[in-house]
DSSP file (Angstrom, degrees, kcal/mol; ACC not computed):
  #  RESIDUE AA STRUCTURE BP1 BP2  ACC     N-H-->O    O-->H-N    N-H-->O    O-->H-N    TCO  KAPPA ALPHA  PHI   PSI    X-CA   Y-CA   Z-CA
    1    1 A X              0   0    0      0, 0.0     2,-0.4     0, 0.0     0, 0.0   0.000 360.0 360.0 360.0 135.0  140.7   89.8  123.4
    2    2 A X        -     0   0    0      2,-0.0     2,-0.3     0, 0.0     0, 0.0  -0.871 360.0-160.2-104.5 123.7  137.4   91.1  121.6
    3    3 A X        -     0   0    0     -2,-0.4     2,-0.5     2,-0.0     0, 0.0  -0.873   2.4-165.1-103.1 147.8  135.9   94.2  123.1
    4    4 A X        -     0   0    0     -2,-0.3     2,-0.2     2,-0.1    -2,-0.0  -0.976   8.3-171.0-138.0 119.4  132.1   94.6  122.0
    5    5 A X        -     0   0    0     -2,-0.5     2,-0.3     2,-0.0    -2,-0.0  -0.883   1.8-169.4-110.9 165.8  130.6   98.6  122.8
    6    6 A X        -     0   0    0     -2,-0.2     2,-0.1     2,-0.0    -2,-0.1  -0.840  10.7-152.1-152.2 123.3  126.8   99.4  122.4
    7    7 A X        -     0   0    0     -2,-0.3     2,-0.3     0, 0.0    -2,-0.0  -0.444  19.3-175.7 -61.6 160.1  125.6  103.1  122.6
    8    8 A X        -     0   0    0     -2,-0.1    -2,-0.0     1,-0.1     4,-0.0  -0.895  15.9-174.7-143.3 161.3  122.1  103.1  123.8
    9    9 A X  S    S+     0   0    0     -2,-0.3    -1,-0.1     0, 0.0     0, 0.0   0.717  84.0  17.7 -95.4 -69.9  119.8  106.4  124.1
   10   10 A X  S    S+     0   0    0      2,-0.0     2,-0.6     0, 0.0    -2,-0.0   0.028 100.0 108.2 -99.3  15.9  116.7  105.3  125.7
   11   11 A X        -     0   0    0      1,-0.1     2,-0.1     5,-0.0     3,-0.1  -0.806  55.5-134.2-109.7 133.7  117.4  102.0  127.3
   12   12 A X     >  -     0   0    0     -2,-0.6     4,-0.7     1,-0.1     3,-0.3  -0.237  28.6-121.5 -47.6 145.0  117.9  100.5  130.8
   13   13 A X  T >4 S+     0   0    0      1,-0.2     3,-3.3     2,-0.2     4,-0.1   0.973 114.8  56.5 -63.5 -56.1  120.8   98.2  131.5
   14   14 A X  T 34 S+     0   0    0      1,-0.3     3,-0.5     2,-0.2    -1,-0.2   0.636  98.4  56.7 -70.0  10.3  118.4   95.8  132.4
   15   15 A X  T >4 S+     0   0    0     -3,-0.3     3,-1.2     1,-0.2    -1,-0.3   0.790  92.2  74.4 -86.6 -14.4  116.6   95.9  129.3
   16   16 A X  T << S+     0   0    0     -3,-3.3    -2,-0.2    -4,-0.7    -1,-0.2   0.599 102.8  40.3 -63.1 -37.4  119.8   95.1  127.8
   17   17 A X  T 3  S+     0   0    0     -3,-0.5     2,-0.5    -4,-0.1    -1,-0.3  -0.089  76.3 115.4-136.2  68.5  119.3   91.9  129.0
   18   18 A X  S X  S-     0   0    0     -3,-1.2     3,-1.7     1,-0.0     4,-0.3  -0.836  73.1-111.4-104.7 123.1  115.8   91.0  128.6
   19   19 A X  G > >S+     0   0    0     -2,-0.5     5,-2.0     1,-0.3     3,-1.3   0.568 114.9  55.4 -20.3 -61.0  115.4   87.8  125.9
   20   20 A X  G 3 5S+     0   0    0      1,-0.3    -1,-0.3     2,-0.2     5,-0.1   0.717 107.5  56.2 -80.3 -26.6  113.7   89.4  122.9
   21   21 A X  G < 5S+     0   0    0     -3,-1.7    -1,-0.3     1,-0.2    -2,-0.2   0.854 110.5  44.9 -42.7 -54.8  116.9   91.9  123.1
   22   22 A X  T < 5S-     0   0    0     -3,-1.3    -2,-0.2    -4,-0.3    -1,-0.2   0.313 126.0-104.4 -75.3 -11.7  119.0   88.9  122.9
   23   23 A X  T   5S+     0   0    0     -4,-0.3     2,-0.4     1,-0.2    -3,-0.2   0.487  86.4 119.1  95.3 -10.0  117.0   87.3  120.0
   24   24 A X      < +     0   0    0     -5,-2.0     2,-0.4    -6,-0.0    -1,-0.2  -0.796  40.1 171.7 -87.0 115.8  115.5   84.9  122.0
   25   25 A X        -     0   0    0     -2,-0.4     2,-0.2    -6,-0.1     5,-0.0  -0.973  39.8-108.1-129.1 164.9  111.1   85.3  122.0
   26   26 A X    >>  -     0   0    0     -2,-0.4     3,-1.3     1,-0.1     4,-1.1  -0.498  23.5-142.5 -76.1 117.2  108.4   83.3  123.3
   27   27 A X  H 3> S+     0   0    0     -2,-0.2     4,-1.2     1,-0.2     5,-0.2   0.671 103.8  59.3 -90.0   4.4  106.5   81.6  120.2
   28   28 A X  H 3> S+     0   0    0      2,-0.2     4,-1.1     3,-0.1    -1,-0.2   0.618 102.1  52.4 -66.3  -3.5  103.2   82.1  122.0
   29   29 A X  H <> S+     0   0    0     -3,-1.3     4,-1.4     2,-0.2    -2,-0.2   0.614 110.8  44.6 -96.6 -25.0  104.1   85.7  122.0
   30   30 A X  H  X S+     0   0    0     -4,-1.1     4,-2.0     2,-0.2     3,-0.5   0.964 112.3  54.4 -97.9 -19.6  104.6   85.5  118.0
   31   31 A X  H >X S+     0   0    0     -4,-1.2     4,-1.5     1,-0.2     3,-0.5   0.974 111.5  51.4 -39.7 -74.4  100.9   83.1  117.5
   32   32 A X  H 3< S+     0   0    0     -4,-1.1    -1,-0.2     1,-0.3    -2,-0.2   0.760 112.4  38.5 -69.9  -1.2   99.4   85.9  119.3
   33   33 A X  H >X S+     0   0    0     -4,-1.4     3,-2.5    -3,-0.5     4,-2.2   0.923 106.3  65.4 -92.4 -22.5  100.7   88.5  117.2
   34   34 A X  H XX S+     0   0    0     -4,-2.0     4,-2.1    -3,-0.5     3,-0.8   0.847 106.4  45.3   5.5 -82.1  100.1   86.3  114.4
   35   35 A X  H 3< S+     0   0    0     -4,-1.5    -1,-0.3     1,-0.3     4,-0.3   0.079 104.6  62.3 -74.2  13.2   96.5   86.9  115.4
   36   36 A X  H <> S+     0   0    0     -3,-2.5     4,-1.2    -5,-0.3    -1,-0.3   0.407 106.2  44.7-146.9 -48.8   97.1   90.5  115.8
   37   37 A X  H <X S+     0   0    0     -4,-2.2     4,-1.5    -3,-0.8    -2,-0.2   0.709 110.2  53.6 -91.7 -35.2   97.9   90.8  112.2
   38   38 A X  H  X S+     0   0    0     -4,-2.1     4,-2.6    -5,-0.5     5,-0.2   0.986 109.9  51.7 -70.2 -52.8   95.0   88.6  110.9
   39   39 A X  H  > S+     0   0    0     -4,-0.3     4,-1.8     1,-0.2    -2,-0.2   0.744 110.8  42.7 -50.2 -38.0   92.8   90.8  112.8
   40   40 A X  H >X S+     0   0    0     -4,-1.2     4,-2.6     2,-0.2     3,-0.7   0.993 112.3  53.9 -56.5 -70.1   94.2   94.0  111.2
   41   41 A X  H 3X S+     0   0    0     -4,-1.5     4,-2.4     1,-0.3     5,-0.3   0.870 114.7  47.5 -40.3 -58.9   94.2   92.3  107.3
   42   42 A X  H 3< S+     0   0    0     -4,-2.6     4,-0.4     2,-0.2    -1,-0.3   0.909 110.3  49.4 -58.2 -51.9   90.3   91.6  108.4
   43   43 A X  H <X S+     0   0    0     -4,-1.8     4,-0.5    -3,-0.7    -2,-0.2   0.857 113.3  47.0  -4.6 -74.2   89.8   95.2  109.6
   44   44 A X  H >X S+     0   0    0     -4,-2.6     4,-1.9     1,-0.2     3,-0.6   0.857 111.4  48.1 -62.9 -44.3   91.3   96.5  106.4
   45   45 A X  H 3< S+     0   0    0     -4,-2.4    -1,-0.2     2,-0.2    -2,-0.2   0.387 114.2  52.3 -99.6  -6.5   89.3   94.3  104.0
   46   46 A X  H 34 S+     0   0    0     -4,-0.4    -1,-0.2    -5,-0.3    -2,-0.2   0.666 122.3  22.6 -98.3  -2.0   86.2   95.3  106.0
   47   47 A X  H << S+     0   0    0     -3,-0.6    -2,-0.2    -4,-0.5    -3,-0.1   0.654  88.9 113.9-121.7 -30.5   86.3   98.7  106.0
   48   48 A X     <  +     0   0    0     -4,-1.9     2,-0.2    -5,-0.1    10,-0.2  -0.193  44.5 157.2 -66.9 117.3   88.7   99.5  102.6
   49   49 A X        -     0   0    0      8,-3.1     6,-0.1     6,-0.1     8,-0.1  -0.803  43.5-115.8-161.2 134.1   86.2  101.3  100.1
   50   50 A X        -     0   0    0     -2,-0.2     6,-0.2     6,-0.1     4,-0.1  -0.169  32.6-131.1 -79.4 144.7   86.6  103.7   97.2
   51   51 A X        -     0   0    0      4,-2.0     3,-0.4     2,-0.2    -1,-0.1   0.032  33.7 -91.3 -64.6-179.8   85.1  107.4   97.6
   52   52 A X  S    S+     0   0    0      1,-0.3     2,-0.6     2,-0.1    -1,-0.1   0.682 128.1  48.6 -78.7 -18.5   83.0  109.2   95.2
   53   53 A X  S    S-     0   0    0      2,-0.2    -1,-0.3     0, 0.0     2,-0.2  -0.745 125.2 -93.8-127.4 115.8   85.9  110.6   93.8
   54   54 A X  S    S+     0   0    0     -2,-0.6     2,-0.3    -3,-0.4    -2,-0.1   0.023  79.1 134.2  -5.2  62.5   87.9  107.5   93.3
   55   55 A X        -     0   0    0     -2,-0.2    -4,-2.0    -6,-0.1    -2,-0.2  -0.999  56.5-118.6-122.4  85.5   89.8  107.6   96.4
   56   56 A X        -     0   0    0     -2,-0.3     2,-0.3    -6,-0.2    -6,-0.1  -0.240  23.6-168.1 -54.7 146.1   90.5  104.5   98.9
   57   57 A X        +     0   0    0     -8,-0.1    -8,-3.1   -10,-0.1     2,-0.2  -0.886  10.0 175.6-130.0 149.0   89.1  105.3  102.1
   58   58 A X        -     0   0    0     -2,-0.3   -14,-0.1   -10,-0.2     2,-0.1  -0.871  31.6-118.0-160.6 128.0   90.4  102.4  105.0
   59   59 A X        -     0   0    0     -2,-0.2     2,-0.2   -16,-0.2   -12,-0.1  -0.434  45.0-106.9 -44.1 118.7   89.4  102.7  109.4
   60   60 A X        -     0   0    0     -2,-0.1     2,-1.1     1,-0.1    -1,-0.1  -0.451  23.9-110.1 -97.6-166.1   92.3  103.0  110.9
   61   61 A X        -     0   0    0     -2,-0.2     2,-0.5     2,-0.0    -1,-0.1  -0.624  44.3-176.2 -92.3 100.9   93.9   99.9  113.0
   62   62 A X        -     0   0    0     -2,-1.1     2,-0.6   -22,-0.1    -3,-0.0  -0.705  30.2-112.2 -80.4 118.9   93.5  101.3  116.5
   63   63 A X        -     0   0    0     -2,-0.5     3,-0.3     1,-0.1    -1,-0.0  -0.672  37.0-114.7 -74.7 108.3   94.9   99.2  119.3
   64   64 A X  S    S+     0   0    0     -2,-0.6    -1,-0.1     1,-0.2     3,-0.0   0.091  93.4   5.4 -46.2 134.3   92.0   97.9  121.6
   65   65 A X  S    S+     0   0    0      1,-0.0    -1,-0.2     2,-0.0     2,-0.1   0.883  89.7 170.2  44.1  50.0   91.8   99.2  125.2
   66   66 A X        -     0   0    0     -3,-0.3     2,-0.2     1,-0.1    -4,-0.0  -0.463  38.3-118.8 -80.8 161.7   94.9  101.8  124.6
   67   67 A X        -     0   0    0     -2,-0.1     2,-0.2     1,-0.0    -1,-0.1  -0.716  40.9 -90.9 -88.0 167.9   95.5  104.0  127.1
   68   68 A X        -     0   0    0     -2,-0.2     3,-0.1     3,-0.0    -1,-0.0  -0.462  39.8-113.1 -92.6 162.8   95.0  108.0  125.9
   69   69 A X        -     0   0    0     -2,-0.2     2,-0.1     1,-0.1    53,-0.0  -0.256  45.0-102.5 -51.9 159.3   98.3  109.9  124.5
   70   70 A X        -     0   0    0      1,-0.1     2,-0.5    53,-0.0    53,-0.1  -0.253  37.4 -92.6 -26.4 143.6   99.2  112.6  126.9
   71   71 A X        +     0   0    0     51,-0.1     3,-0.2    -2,-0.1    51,-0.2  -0.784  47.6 174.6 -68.7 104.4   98.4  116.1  126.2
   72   72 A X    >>  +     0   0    0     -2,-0.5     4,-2.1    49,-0.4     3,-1.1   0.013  34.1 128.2-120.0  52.8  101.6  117.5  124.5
   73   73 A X  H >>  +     0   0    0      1,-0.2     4,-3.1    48,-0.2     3,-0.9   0.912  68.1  56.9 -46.1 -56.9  100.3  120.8  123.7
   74   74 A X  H 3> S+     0   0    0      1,-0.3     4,-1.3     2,-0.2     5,-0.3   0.774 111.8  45.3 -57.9 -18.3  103.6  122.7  125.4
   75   75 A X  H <> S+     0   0    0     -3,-1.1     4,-1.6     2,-0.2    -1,-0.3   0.840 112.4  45.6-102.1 -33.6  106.0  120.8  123.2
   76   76 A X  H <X S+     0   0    0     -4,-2.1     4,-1.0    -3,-0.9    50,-0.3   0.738 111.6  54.8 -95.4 -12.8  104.3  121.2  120.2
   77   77 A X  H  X S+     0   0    0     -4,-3.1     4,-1.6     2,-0.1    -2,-0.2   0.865 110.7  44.6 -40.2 -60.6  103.8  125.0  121.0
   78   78 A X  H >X S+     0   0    0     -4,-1.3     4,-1.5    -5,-0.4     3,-1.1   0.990 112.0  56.5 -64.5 -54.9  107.4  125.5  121.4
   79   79 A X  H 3X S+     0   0    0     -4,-1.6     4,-1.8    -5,-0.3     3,-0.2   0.973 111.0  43.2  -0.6 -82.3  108.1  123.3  118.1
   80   80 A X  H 3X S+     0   0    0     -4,-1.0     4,-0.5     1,-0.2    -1,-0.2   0.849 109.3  55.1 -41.6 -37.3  106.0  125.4  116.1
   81   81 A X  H <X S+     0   0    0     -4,-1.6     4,-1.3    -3,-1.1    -1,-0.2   0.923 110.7  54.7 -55.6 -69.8  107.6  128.8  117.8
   82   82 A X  H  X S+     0   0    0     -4,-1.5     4,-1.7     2,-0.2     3,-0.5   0.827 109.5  38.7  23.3-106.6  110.9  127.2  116.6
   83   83 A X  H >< S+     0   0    0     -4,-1.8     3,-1.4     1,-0.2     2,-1.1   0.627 112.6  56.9 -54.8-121.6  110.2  126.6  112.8
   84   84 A X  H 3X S+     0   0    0     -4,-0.5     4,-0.6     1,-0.3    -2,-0.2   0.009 108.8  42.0 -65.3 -20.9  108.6  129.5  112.4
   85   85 A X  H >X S+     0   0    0     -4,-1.3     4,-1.9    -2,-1.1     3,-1.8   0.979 113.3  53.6 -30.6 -82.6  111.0  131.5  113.5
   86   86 A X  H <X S+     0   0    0     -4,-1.7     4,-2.3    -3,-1.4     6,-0.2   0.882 115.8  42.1 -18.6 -66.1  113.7  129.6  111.7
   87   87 A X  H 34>S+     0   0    0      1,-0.2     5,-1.9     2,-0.2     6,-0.8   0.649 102.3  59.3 -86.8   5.1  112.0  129.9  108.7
   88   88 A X  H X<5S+     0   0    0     -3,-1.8     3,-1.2    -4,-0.6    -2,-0.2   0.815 111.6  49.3 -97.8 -33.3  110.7  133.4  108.7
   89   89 A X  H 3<5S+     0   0    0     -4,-1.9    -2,-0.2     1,-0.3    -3,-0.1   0.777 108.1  46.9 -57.7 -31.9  114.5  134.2  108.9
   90   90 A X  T 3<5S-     0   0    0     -4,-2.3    -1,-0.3    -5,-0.2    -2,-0.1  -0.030 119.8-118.5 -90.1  28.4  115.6  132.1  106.2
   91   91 A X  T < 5S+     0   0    0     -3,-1.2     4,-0.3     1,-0.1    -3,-0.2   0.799  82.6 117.6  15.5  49.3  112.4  133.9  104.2
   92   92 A X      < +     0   0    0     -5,-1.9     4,-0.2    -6,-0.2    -4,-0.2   0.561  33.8 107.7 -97.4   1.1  110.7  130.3  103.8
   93   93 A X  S >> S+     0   0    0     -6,-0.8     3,-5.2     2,-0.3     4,-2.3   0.859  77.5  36.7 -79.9 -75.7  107.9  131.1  105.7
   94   94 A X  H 3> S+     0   0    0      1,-0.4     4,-1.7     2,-0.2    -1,-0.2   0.876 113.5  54.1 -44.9 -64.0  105.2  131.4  103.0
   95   95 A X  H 34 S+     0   0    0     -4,-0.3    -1,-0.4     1,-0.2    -2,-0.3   0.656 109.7  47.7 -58.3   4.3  106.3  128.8  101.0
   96   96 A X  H X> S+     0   0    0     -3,-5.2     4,-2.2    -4,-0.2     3,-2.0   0.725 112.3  54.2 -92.7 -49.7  106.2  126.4  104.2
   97   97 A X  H 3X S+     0   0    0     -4,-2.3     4,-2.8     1,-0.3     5,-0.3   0.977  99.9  61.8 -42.3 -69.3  102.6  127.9  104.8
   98   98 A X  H 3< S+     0   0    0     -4,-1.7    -1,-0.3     2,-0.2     4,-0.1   0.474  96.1  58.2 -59.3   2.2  101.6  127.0  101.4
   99   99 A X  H <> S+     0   0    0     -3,-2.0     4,-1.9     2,-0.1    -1,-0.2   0.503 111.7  39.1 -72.8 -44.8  102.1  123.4  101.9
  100  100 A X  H  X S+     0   0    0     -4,-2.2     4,-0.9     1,-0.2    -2,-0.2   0.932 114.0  55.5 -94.8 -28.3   99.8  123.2  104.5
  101  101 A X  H >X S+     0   0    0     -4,-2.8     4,-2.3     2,-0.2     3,-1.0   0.974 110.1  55.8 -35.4 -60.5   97.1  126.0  102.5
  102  102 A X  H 3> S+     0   0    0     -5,-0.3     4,-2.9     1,-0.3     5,-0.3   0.970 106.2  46.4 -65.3 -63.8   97.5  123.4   99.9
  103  103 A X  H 3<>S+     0   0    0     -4,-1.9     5,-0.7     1,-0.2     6,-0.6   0.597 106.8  57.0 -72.5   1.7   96.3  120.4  102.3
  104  104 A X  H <<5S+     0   0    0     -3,-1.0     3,-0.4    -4,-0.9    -1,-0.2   0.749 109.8  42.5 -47.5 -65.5   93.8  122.0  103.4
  105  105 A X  H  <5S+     0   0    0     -4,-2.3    -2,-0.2     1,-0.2    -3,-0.2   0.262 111.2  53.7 -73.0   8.9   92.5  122.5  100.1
  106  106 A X  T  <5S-     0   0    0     -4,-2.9    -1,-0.2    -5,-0.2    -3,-0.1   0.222 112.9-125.9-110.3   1.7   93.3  119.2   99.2
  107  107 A X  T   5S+     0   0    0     -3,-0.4    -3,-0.2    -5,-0.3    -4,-0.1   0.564  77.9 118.4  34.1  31.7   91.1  118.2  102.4
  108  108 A X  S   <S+     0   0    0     -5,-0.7     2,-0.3     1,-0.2    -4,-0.2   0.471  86.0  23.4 -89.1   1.4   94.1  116.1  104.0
  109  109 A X  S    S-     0   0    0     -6,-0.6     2,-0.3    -5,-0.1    -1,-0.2  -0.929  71.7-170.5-162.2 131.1   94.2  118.3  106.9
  110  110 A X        -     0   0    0     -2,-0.3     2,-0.4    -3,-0.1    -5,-0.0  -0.784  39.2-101.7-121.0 163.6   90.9  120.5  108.0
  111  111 A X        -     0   0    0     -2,-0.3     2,-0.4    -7,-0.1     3,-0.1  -0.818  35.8-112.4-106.3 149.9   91.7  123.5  111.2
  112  112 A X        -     0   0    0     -2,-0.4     5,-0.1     1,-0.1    -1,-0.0  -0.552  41.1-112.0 -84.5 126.3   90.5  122.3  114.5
  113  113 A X    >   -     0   0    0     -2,-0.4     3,-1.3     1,-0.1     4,-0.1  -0.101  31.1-108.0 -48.6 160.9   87.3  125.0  115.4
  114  114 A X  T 3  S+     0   0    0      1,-0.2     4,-0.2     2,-0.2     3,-0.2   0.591 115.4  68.6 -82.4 -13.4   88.1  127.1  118.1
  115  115 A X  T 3  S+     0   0    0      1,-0.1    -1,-0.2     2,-0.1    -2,-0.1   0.489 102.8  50.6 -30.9 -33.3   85.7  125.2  120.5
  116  116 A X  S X  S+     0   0    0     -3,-1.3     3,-0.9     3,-0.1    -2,-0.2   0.073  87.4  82.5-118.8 -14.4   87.9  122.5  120.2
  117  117 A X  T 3  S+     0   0    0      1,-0.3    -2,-0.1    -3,-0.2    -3,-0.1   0.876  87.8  49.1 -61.5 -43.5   91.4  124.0  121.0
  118  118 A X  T 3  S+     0   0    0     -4,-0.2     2,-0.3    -3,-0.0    -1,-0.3  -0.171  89.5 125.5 -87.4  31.5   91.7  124.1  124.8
  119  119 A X  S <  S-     0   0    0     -3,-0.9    -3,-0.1     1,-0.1    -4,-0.0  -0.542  77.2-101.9-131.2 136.5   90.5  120.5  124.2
  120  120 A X        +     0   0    0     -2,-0.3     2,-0.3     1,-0.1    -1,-0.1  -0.525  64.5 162.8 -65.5 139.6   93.1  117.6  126.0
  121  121 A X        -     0   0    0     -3,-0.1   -49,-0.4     2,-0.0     2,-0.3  -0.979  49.1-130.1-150.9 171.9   94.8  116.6  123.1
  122  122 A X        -     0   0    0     -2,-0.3     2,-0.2   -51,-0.2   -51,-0.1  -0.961  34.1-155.1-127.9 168.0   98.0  114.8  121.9
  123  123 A X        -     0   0    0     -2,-0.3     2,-0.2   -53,-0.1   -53,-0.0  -0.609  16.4-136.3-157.5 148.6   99.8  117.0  119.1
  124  124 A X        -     0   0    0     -2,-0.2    19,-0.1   -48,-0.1    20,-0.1  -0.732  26.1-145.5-122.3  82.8  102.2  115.9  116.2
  125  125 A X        -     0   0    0     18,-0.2    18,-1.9    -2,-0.2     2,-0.2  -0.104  22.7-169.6 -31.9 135.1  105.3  118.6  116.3
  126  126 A X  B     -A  142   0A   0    -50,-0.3   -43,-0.2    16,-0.2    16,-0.2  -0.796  12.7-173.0-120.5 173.8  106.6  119.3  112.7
  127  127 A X        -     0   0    0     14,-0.8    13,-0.2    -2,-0.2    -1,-0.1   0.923  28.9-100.4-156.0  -4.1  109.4  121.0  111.4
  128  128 A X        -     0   0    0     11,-0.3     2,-1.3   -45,-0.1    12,-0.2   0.594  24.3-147.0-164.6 112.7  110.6  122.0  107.9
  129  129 A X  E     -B  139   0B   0     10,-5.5    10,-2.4     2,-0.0     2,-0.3  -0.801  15.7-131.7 -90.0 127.6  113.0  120.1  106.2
  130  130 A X  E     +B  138   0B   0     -2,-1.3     8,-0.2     8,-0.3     7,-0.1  -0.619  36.0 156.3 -34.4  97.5  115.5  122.1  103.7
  131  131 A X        -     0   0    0      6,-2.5     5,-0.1    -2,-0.3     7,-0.1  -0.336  18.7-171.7-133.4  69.3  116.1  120.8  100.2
  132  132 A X  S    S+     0   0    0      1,-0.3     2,-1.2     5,-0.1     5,-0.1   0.577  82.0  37.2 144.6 -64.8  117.2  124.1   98.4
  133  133 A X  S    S+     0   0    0      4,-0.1     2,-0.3     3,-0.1    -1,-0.3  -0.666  98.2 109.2-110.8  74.9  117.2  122.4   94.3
  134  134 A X  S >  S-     0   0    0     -2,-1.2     3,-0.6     1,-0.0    -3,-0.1  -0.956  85.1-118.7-119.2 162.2  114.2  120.4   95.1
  135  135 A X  T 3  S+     0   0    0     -2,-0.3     2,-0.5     1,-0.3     3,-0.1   0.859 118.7  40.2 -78.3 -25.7  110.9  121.1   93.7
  136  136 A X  T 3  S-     0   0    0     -5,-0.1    -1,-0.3     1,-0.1     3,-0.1  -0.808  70.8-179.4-109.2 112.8  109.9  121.6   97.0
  137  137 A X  S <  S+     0   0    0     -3,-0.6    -6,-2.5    -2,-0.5     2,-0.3   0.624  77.7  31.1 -87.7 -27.6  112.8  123.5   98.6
  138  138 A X  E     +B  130   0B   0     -8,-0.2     2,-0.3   -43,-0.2    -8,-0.3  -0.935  68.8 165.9-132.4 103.5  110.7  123.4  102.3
  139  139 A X  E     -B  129   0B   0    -10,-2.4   -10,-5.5    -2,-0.3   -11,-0.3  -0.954  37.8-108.2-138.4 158.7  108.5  120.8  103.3
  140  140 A X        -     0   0    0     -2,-0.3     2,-0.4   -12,-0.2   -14,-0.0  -0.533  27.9-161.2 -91.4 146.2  106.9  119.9  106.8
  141  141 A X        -     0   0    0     -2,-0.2   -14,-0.8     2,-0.0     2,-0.5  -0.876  18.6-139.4-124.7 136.5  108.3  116.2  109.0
  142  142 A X  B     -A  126   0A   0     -2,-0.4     2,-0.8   -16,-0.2   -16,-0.2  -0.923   7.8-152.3-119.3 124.5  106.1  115.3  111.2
  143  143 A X    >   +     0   0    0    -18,-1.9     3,-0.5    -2,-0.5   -18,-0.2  -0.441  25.5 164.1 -71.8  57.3  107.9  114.2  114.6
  144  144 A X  T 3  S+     0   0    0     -2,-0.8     2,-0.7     1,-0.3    -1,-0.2   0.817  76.2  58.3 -73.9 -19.8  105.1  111.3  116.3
  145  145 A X  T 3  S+     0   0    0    -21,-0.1     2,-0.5     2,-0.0    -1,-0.3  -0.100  82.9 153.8-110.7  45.2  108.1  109.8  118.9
  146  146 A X    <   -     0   0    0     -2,-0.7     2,-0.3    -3,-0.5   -21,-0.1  -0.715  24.9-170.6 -57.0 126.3  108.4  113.5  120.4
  147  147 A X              0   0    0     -2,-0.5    -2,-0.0     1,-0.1   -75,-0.0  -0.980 360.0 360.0-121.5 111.4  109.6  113.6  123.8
  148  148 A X              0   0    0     -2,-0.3    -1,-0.1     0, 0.0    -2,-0.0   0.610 360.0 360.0-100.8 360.0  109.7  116.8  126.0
């Protein structure tokens, strides 16, 4: 007799046995992504153009008629609360601070005006990963598939 277990986190039973689970999909379903992916490639190759200082610049591919994220301001508050805590005990603070100082000045990250704060928003929680003989010993992960 063969016994077969599956952990799952986030799943239904019945998703368990829904086709594309099983291996089985609909090959109108892979045409129309098919078309999904031509549409991106076209996207990219219309928009893909180098800066004044020799920098590709690319639109990103934004999914048509999405609905918008939630506001997960509380989640990414407490996050933040978190790590900086964390690190201000482990005295990483400043060098974690100085990553993002850095991207700033690097323009890869601007601060949102204060006009703009209470503003519905959706939030990407980070939190500082630990590599102790790296050349950066603290650097920020950014969580997007947060869940509160």
């Amino acid at each position: 007799m063969t016994v077969t277990s599956m952990l799952t986190r986030e799943a239904k039973l019945s998703d368990l046995w829904s086709l594309d689970v099983l291996g089985i999909t609909d090959p109108v379903l892979k045409i129309c992504q098919n078309e999904k992916d031509l549409a991106v490639q076209k996207q990219f190759l219309e928009t893909v153009c180098v800066t004044d200082d020799n920098r590709f610049q690319v639109n990103l591919p934004w999914t048509a008629n999405h609905p918008p994220l939630p506001s997960n301001r509380e989640l990414a508050l407490k996050r933040l609360k978190t790590t900086v805590r964390k690190l201000q005990n482990e005295g990483l603070y400043s060098a974690y601070q100085q990553v993002f100082d850095e991207w700033i000045s690097d323009g890869v990250i601007e601060e949102v005006p204060m006009h703009e704060v209470n503003f519905s928003s959706h939030y990407l929680p980070h939190k500082a990963v630990l590599k102790p003989g790296s050349t950066t010993p603290v650097r920020p992960v950014f969580d997007a598939s947060a869940k509160e």
